[in-house]
C-alpha positions in Angstrom: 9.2 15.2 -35.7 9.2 17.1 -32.4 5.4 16.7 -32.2 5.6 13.4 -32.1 8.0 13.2 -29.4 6.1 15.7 -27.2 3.7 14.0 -27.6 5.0 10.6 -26.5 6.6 12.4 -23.5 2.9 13.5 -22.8 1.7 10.3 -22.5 4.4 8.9 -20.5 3.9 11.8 -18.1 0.1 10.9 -17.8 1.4 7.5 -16.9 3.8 8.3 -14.2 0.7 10.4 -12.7 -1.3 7.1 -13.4 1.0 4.7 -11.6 1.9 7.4 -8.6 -1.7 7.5 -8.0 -1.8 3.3 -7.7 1.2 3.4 -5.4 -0.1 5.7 -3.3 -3.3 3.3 -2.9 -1.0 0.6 -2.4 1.1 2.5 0.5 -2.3 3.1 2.0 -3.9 -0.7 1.5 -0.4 -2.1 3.1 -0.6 -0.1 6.0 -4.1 -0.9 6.9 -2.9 -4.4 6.8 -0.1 -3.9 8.5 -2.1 -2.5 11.9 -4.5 -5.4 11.5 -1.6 -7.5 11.4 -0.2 -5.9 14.4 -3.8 -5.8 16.4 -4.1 -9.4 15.7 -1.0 -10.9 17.0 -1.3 -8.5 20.3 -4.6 -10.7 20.6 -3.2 -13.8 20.1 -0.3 -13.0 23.0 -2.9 -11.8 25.1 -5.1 -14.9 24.7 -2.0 -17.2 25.2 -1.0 -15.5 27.9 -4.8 -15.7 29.3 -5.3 -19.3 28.4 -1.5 -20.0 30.6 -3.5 -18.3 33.2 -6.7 -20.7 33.6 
């Protein structure tokens, strides 16, 4: 009987290794996206800005 719970807490530990790995892709993906985010609306004030300008 104890096997079979070792065993399931195993499993669920190779999960939670699983799923932290995933997150920590996820972290990574949504900050890239984030400083493109960030670069592109600094373009688009500086192009309003330039286009006030002409």
């Amino acid at each position: 009987m104890e096997c079979k719970y070792l065993k399931e807490r195993d499993k669920l530990r190779d999960e939670v290794v699983e799923v932290e790995g995933k997150l920590s892709k996820l972290k990574l993906n949504y900050n890239d996206c984030r400083k493109k985010c960030e670069l592109h609306a600094g373009l688009m004030i500086t192009l309003g800005q330039r286009e006030q300008e002409v």
